[in-house]
C-alpha positions in Angstrom: 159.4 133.6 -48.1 161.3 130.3 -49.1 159.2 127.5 -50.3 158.9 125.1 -47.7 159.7 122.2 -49.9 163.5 122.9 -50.1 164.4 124.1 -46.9 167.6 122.6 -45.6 170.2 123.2 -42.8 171.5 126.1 -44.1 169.0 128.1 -42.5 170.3 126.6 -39.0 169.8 128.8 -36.0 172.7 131.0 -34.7 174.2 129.0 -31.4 177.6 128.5 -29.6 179.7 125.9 -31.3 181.5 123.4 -29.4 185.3 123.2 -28.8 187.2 121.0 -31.0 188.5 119.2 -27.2 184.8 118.8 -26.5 183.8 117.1 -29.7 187.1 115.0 -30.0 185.9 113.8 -26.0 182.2 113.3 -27.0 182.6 110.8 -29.8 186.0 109.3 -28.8 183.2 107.5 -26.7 181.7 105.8 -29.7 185.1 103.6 -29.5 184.0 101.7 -26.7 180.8 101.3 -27.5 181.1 99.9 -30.9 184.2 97.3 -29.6 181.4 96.0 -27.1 178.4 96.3 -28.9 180.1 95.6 -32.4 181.4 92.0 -31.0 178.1 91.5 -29.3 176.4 91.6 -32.5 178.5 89.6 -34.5 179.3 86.8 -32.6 176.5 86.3 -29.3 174.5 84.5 -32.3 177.4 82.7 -33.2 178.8 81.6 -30.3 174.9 80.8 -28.7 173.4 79.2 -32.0 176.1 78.0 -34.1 178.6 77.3 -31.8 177.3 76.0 -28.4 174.3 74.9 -30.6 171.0 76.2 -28.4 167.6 74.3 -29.5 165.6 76.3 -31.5 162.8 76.4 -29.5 165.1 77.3 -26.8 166.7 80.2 -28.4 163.5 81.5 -29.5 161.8 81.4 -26.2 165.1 83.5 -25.1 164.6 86.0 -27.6 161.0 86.6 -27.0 162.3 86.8 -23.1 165.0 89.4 -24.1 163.1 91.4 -26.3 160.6 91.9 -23.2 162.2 92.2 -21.0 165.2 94.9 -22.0 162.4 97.2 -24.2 160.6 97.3 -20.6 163.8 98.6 -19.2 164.5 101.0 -21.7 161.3 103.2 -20.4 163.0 103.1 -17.0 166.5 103.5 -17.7 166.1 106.5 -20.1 163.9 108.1 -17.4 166.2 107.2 -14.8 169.0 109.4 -16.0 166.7 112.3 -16.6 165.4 112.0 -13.3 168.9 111.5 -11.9 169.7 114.3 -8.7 172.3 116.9 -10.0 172.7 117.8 -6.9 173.6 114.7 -5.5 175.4 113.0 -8.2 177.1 116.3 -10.1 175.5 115.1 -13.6 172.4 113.4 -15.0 174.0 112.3 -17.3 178.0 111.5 -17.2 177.6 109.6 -14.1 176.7 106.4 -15.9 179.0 106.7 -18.8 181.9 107.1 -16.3 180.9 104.2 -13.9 178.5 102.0 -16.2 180.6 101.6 -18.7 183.3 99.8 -16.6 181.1 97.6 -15.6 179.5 97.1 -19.0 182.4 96.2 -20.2 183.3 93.5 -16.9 179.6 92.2 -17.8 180.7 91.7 -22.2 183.6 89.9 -20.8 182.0 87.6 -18.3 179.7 86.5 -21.6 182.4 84.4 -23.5 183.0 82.1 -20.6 180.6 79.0 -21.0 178.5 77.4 -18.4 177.7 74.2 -20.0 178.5 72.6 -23.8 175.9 69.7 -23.6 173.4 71.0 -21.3 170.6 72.7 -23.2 169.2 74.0 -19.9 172.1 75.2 -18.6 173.1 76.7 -22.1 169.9 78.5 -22.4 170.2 80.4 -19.1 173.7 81.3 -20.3 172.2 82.9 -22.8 169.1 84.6 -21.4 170.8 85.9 -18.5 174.0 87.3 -19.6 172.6 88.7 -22.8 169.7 90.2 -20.9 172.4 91.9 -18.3 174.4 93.0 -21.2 171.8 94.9 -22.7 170.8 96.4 -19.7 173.9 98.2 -19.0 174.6 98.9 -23.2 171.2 100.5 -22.2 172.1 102.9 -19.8 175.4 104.2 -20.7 174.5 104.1 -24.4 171.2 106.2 -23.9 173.4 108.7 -21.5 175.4 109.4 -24.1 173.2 110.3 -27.0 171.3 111.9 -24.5 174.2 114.1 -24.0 174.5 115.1 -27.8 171.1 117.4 -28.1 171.9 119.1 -25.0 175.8 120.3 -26.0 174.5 121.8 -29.3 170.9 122.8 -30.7 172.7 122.8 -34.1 171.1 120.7 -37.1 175.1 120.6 -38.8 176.9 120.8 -36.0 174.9 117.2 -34.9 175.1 116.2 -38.5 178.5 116.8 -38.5 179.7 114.9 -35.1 177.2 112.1 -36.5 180.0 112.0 -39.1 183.3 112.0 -36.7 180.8 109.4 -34.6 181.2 107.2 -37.7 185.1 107.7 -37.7 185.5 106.8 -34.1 183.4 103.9 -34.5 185.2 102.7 -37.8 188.1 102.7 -35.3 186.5 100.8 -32.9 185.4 98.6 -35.7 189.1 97.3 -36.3 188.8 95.1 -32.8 185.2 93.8 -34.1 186.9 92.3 -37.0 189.7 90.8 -35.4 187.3 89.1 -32.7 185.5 87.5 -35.4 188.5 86.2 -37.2 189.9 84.9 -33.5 186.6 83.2 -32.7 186.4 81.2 -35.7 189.9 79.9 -35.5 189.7 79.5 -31.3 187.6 80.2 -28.8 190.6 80.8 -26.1 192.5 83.5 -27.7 188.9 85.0 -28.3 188.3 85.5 -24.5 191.9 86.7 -24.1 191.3 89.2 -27.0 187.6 90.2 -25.1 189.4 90.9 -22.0 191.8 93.5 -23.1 189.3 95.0 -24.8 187.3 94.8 -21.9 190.1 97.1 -20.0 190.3 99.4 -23.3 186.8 100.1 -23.1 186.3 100.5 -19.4 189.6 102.9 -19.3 187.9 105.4 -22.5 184.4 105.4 -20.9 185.8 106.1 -17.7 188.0 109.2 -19.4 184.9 110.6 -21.4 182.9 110.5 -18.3 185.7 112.7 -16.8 186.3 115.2 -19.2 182.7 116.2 -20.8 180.6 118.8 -18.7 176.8 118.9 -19.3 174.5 122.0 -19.6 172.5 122.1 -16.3 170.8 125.2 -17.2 168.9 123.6 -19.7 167.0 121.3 -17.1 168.0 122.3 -13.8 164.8 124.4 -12.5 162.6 121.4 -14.5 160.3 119.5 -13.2 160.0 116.0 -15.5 156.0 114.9 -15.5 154.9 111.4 -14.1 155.9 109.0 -16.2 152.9 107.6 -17.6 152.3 111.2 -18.3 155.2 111.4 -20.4 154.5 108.1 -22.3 151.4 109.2 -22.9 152.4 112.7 -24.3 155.3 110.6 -26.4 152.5 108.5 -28.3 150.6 111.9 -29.1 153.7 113.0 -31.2 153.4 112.0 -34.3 156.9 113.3 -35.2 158.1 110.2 -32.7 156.1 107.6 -34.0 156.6 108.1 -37.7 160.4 108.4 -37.2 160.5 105.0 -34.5 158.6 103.3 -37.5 161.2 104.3 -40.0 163.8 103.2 -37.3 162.9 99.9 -36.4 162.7 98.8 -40.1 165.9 100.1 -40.8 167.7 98.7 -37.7 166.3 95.0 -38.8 168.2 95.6 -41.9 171.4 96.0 -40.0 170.9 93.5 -36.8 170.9 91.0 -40.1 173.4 92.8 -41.7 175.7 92.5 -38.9 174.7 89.5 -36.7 174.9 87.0 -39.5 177.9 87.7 -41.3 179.3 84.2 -40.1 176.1 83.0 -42.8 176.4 85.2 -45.8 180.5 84.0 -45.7 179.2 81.0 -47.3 177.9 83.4 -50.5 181.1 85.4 -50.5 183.1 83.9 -52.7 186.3 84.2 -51.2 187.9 82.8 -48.3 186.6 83.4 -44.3 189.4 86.0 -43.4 189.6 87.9 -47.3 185.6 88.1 -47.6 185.3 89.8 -43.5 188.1 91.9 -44.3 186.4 93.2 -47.7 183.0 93.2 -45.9 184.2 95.6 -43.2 186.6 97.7 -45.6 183.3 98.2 -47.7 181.5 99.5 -45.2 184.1 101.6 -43.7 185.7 103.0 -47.0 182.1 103.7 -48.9 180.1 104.2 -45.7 182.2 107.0 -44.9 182.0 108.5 -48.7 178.2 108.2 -48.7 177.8 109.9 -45.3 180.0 113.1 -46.1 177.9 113.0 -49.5 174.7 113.0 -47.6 176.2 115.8 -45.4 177.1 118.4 -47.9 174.0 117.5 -49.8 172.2 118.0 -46.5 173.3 121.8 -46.6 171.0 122.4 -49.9 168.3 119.6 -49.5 165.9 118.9 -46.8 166.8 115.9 -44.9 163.7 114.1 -45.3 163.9 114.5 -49.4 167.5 112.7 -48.9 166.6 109.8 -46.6 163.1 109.0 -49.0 165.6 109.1 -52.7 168.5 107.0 -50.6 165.9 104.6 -49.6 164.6 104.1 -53.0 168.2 103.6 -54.4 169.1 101.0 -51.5 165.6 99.2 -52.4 166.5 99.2 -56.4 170.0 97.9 -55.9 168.8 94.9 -53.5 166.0 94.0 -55.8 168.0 93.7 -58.9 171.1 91.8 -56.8 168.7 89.3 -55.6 167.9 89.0 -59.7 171.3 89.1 -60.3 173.3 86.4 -58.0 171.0 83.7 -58.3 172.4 83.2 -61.7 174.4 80.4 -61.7 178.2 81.2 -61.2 177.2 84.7 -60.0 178.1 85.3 -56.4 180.9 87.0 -56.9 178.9 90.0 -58.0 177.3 89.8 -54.1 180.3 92.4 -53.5 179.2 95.1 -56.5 175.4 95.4 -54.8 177.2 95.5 -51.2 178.9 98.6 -52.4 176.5 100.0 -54.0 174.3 99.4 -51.1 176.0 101.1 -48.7 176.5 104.0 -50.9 172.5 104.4 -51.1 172.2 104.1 -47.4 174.5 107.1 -46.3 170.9 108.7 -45.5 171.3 106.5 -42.2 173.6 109.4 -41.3 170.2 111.7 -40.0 168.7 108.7 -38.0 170.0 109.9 -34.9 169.9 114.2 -35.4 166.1 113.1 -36.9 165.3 111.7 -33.0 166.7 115.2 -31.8 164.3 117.1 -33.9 161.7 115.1 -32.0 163.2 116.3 -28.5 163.4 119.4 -29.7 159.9 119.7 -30.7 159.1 117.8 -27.1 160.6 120.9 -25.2 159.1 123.6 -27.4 155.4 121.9 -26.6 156.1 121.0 -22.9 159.1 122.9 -21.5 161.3 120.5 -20.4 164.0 118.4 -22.0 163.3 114.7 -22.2 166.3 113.3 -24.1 166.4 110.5 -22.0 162.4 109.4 -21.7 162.2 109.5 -25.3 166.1 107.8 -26.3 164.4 104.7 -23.8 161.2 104.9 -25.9 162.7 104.7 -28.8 164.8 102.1 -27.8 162.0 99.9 -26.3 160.8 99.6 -30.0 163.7 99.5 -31.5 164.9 96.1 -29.2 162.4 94.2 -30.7 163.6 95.0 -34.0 166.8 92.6 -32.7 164.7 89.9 -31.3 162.4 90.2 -34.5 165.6 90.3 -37.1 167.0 87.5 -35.1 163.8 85.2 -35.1 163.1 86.3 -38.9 166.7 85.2 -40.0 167.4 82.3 -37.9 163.6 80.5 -39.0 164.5 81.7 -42.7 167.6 79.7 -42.9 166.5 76.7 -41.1 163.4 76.8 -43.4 165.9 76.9 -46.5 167.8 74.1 -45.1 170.4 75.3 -43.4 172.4 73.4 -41.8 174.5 75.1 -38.5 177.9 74.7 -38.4 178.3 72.9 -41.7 181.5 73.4 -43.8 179.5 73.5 -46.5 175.6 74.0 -47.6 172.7 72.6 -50.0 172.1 75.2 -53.1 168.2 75.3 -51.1 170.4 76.6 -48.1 172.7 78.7 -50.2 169.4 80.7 -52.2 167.6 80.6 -48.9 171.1 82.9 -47.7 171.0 85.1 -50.9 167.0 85.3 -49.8 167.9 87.3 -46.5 170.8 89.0 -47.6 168.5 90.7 -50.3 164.8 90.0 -49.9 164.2 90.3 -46.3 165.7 94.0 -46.3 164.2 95.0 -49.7 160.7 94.3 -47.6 161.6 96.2 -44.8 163.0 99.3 -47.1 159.7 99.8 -47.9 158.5 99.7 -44.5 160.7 102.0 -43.7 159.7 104.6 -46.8 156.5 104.5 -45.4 157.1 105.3 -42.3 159.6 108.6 -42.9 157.3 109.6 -45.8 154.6 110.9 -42.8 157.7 112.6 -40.6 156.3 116.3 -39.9 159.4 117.9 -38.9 160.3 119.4 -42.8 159.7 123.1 -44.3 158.7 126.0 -42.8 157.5 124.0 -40.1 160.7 123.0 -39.0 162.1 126.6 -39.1 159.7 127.6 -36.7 160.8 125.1 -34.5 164.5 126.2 -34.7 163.1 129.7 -34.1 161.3 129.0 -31.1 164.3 126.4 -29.4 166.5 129.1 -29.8 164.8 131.8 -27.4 163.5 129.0 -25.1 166.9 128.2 -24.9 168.6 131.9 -24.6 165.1 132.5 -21.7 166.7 129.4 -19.7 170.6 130.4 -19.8 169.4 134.0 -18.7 167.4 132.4 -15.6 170.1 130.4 -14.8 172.5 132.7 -14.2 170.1 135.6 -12.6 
């Protein structure tokens, strides 16, 4: 037998592989999705705090109200799609990403357009109710989607592998992101112009993908889904889920900083505002994409979790020793070495997603049915208060530091207290994170008895479907 320990993907079970049409349709849809969440991200904080310049107090109590708020909805709207008639609606899934991504993208467009510029009330409910509608429907078509992924193939490499062409299609959609920050800083006008065709680019793919994909009804069409607090309850047993949502949440703090305050870390950049977001996304693109199709061969040989514990370790030694490093005096232009090096440690972030479909898997070999949805609006009902809690971390870190909003320039307290998030903040919640994956049970030759057993549930299930 082979040791446990180095177990990998090459031992994946025999399945049908997708067509080349049905993978190119499946993650041409991360296109939309990262023009209208990528722009979200960068700018909502931007435009909210910086720009329109909400109180403090105002824009935490907003967040605290978000974060709420859209995690309660998450439980519901990942059930909902599960739960969704078949019969009725001719998918449980594609339904939403054909119509509710349309209106998503009506709803990201709608943001940009202010109520008020001096009214803090007014301002605030600007905020709270079009990023709380926002996230509602980046909610439902975003979970319907992933949700989609586990059911086409039961295939550890084939998911790693469209993971990868995910990141591609989402690089592409990253080429808009950067262009909407570069607009918004120079004026807020051609910004909303810019949103809206982007608007009608997104609604037009999402509407196509929704067209073209088919689902897989024999895997949950004679299911019955339990009760949801029955389901809730049996998602909390699995320790699988909760080790992996730990390891999540810290991670996606990392990037909601990462991403949401680039407009902050410009000031530590060195160059000028258009040269250092240009390099900042070309990094992340051009060595993102290395690392992850590193991690992916690697991920043929070595067991998955082994990868994501040493990569985590790297990413944690390179921040420590930048901090060290650019609060030297004269030293900031060295910011970009530890950025690359950075992302090339975190390719591991590659298996976050086909890690949360080992879970599912494991769900529907313990309970019979498949819950991609239940569990994707679990999973995101932690992982939305990572957002709120990155936002309130960040925001109270600068001001602390002396940060001053809007400011051409800052105090050397305000620029240290910048270095201080952009390394220190994410070395803290690294470790989190290595904690949290170090107690994920899905590895060894309990894994491949997993794979075994999804496999002839799977083939039992086609076979009474079509008898």
């Amino acid at each position: 037998m082979e040791n446990p320990e180095t177990f990998s993907n090459t031992h994946d079970i025999d399945v049908d592989k997708l067509s080349s049409k049905e993978t190119f349709m499946y993650v041409l849809g991360n296109i939309p999705q990262t023009i209208l969440s990528g722009i979200f991200l960068l700018v909502y904080i931007n435009f909210f705090w910086d720009n329109l310049q909400l109180q403090q107090t105002y824009f935490v109590i907003g967040q605290l109200i978000y974060m709420v708020l859209n995690a309660c909805n998450d439980f519901f709207l990942g059930r909902f799609s599960d739960k969704t008639n078949v019969e009725k609606w001719g998918s449980r899934r594609l339904i939403y990403i054909k119509w509710g991504g349309p209106l998503w993208a009506i709803l990201f467009f709608l943001m940009w357009l202010p109520w008020s510029y001096t009214n803090q009330i007014i301002i605030f409910l600007h905020f709270l109710i079009t990023i709380c509608a926002f996230d509602m429907f980046l909610t439902l078509v975003i979970i319907a989607r992933m949700a989609l992924l586990p059911e086409l193939t039961e295939s550890l490499n084939e998911r790693n592998k469209i993971q990868f062409y995910n990141q591609i299609m989402g690089a592409v959609g990253a080429i808009p992101v950067i262009i909407a920050l570069a607009l918004f800083e120079n004026s807020l006008q051609l910004f909303q112009i810019f949103t809206g065709v982007m608007a009608i680019i997104s609604a037009i793919l999402y509407f196509i993908v929704g067209s073209k994909l088919r689902e897989r009804p024999e895997l949950y069409k004679t299911e019955k889904i339990p009760g949801l607090l029955k389901s809730i309850r049996e998602a909390l047993k699995s320790r699988s889920f909760i080790s992996y949502t730990g390891f999540a949440f810290f991670n996606m703090i990392n990037f909601y900083i990462g991403f949401s305050f680039v407009f902050v870390f410009l000031y530590i950049m060195y160059f000028d505002v258009f040269t250092s977001i240009l390099f900042y996304y070309l990094i992340t693109i051009i060595f993102g994409w290395t690392s992850y199709a590193v991690y992916i061969r690697l991920a043929k040989r070595v067991e998955m979790q082994k990868l994501i514990i040493r990569g985590e370790l790297c990413a944690l030694a390179v921040n420590i020793v930048g901090f060290i490093v650019v609060i030297q005096p004269g030293a900031d232009v060295f910011i970009w070495l530890f950025l690359i090096l950075g992302t090339l440690a975190n390719g591991f972030l590659i298996f976050g997603f086909p890690y949360l479909m080992l879970v599912m898997d494991e769900d529907e070999i313990k309970y019979g049915n498949r819950r991609e949805g239940m569990y994707l609006g679990m999973h995101t009902f932690f992982i939305k208060f990572s957002e709120s809690v990155a936002a309130i971390i960040a925001t109270s870190v600068l001001l602390y530091f002396g940060f001053i909003r809007d400011a051409p320039q800052q105090s050397p307290e305000a620029l240290f207290g910048i270095k201080f998030l952009f390394f220190v903040i994410p070395a803290a919640m690294m470790v989190l994170a290595l904690l949290s994956v170090y107690f994920y049970p899905l590895k060894g030759e309990y894994l491949r008895e997993v794979r075994e057993k999804l496999k002839e549930i799977h083939e039992k299930k086609s076979n009474t479907y079509i008898t």
